[in-house]
N, C-alpha and C positions, 0 to 999 in steps of 0.2 A: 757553252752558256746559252739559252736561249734569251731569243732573244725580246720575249714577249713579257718576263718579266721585269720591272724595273726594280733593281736595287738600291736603287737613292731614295725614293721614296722610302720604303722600308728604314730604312737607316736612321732617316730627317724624322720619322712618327717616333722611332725609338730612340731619339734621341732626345726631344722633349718630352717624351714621357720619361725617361730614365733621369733626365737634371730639376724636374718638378717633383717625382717622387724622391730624389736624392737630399731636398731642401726639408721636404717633409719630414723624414727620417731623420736627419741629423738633429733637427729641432727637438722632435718626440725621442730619441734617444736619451739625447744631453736632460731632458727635463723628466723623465723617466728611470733615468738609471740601466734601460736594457740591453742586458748582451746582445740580444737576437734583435734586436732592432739597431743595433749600431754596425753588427755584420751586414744589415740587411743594407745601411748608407753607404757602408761601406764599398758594398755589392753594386749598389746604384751608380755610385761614384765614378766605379772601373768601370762599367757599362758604356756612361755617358763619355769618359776617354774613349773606350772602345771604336763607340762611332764617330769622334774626332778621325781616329787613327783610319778605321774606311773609308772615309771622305777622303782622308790623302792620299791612301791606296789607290781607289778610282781614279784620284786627279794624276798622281801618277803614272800610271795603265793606260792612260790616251794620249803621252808623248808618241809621236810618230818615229818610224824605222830611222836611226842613226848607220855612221857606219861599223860602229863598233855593236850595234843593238839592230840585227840587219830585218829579224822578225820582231820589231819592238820591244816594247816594256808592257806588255798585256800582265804577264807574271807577276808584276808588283802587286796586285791586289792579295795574292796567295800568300807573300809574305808578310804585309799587313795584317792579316787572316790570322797567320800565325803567332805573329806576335799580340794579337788580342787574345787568343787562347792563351798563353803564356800567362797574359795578365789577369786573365779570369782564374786562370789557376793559382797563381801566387798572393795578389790583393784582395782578389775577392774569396777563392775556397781555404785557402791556409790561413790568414787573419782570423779567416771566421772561426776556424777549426781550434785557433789561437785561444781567441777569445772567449770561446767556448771554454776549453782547458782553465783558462785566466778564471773567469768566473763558478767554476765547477771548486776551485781553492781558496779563492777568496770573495763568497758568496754576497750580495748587497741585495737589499728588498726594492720590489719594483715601486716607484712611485709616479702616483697617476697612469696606471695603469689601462683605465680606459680614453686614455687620451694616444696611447698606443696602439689600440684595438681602430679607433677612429683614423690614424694616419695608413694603418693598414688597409683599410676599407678604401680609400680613397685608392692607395697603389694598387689596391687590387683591379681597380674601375682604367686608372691609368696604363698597367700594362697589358688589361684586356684590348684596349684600346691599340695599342703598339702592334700586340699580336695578331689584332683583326686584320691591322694593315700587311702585315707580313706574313700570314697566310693567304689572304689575294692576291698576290704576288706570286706567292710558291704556288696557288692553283694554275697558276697560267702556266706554269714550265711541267706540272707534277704528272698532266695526264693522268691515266686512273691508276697510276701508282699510288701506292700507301704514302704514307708521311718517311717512316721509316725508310722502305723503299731509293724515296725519294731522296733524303739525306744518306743515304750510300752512295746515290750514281747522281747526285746534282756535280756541273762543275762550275754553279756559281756560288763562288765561296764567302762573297761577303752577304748572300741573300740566307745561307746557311751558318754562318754564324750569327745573326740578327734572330732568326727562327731559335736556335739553339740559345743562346742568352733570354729569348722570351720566355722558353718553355720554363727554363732553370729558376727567371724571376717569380713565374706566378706559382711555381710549385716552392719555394723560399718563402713565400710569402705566406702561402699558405702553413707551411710547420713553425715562421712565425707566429703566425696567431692562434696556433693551438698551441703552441707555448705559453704565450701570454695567457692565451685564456689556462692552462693547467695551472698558473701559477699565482693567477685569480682563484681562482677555486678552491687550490691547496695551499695558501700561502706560501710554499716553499717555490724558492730561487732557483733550487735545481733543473726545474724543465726550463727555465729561462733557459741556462748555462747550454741543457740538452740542444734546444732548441737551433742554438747558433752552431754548435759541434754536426748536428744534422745538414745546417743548410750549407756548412761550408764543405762538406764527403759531395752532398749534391754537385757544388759548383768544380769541385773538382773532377766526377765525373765527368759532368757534361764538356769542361774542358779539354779533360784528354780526347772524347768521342769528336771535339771541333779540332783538336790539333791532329789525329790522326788523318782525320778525312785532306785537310789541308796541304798536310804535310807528301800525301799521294799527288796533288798536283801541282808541289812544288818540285816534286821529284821529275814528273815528269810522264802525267796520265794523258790519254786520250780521249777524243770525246766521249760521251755515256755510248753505252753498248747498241740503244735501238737506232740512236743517231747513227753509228755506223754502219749496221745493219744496213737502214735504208741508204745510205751514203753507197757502198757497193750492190746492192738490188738496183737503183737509179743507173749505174755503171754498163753492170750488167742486161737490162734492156735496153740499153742503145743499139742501135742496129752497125755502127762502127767495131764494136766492141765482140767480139768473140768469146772472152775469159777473161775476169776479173782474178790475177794470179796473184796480188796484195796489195792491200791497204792501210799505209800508216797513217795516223792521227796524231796530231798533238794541241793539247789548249792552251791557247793562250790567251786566258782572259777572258774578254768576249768574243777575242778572234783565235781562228782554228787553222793549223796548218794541214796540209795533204799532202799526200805523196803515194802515188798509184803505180802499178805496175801491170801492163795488160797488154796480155794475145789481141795484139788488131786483126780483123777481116782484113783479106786481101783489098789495097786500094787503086793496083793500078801505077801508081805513080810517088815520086817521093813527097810532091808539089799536095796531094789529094789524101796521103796518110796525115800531114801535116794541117791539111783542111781539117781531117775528121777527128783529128786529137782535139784542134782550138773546140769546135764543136760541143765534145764531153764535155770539157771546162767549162768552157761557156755554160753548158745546164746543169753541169754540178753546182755550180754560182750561186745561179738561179734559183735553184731549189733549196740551197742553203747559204744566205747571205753570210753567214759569218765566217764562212772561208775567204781567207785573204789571200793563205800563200798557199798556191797549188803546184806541184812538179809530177809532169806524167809520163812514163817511160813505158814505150813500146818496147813487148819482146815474147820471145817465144814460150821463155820457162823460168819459174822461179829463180 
């Protein structure tokens, strides 16, 4: 996880924006009548749990190494992670998909209609807002990687589930309001009914793409690829260092474990092998604070 971006921040923007738009919604549903707008509170709802449930991940993730948790609880964020995907899937895209079904059979006319086009307008300004903050944040970690890119090999999972609930909200919002408005236009309820069966296929999408990525480093991934890259290139020109013959990764969280295995230069002495291993460590540190636990073994071959 780099460490330049901050995920609380993120989290804190998307969280009042997601319980101001949730108030909005439920208001202009109940007095509206709409499918697509009550998926859409509905949506808001498990959003604003969502980032409850982050916040406890994170605050969990910074208990220190126990003896039974000898590399901490960095990991708890990933399960958190997870189980918000979970809930974006089930309360927020299958209700919708529900509700959708519900009103597609037993059809009702919207009313006050443009009083729903107005609370949309508003979420839409609201989760622009969330997303602005949560894209400045992924630009500090994303380097000139793509977005896309970037949500393959991030392994800050709660800054990627925030990004991924933003995008889902403003593209939700938007086939809300071309619902509304179709059904402005054409009197018929149908596109309402459409409308919420659409946004909740959406949220289930983008859940599973948050639970898979997740669920990789609950299993048990390594740092992203360029990180290691330079991780062993750093290694490798040291002048101690002879052949970098492997290097495991693992995340934890914010913090990163290592475990190296390398052909030493002749040192002379067992006293001066033991100087120029601390040495390595010591600048692999350096150059990446978020290594915490390092184990380095000197030897001849894989």
């Amino acid at each position: 996880m780099a460490h330049g971006a901050d995920s609380l921040k993120s989290i804190l923007f998307a969280l009042a924006a997601n319980f101001a738009i949730f108030l909005a919604k439920l208001a202009a549903a109940l007095f509206t009548g709409s499918g697509a707008m009550l998926a859409e509170a509905v949506h808001s709802l498990a959003d604003t749990g969502n980032q409850g449930l982050l916040l406890l991940g994170i605050r969990q993730a910074k208990r220190p190494p126990s003896f039974d948790y000898p590399l901490g609880h960095g990991k708890e964020i990933y399960f958190w992670s997870f189980i918000v995907a979970l809930i974006l899937f089930s309360m927020g895209g299958l209700f919708s998909i529900y509700e959708g079904y519900h009103k597609l059979h037993d059809p009702e006319p919207l009313k006050a209609p443009f009083v729903a086009l107005a609370v949309l307008l508003f979420s839409l300004a609201a989760e622009s807002m969330s997303l602005w903050g949560c894209v400045r944040e992924v630009n500090k970690e994303r380097g000139g990687r793509s977005f896309v890119r970037w949500f393959r090999e991030t392994r800050n999972s709660a800054l990627l589930v925030v990004f991924g609930e933003d995008i889902a909200a403003l593209l939700g919002l938007a086939f809300a309001a071309a619902a509304v408005l179709l059904t402005i236009v054409t009197g018929n309820p149908f596109y309402d009914a459409l409308g919420s069966i659409v946004i909740g296929v959406l949220l289930v999408t983008v859940a599973l793409f948050i639970g898979l990525e997740t669920k990789s480093l609950l299993v048990g991934q390594g740092v992203d690829p360029a990180t290691k890259q330079a991780m062993a290139d750093l290694l490798s020109g040291r002048p101690e260092v002879e052949r970098v013959l492997n290097l495991l990764t693992l995340q934890l969280g914010e913090d990163v474990m290592v475990a190296v295995k390398a052909r030493m230069r002749p040192a002379g002495s067992e006293q001066q092998l033991i100087a120029n291993i601390n040495a390595c460590e010591q600048a692999l540190k350096a150059a990446f604070p978020q290594v915490q636990f390092l184990f380095f073994e000197p030897d001849l071959f894989d």
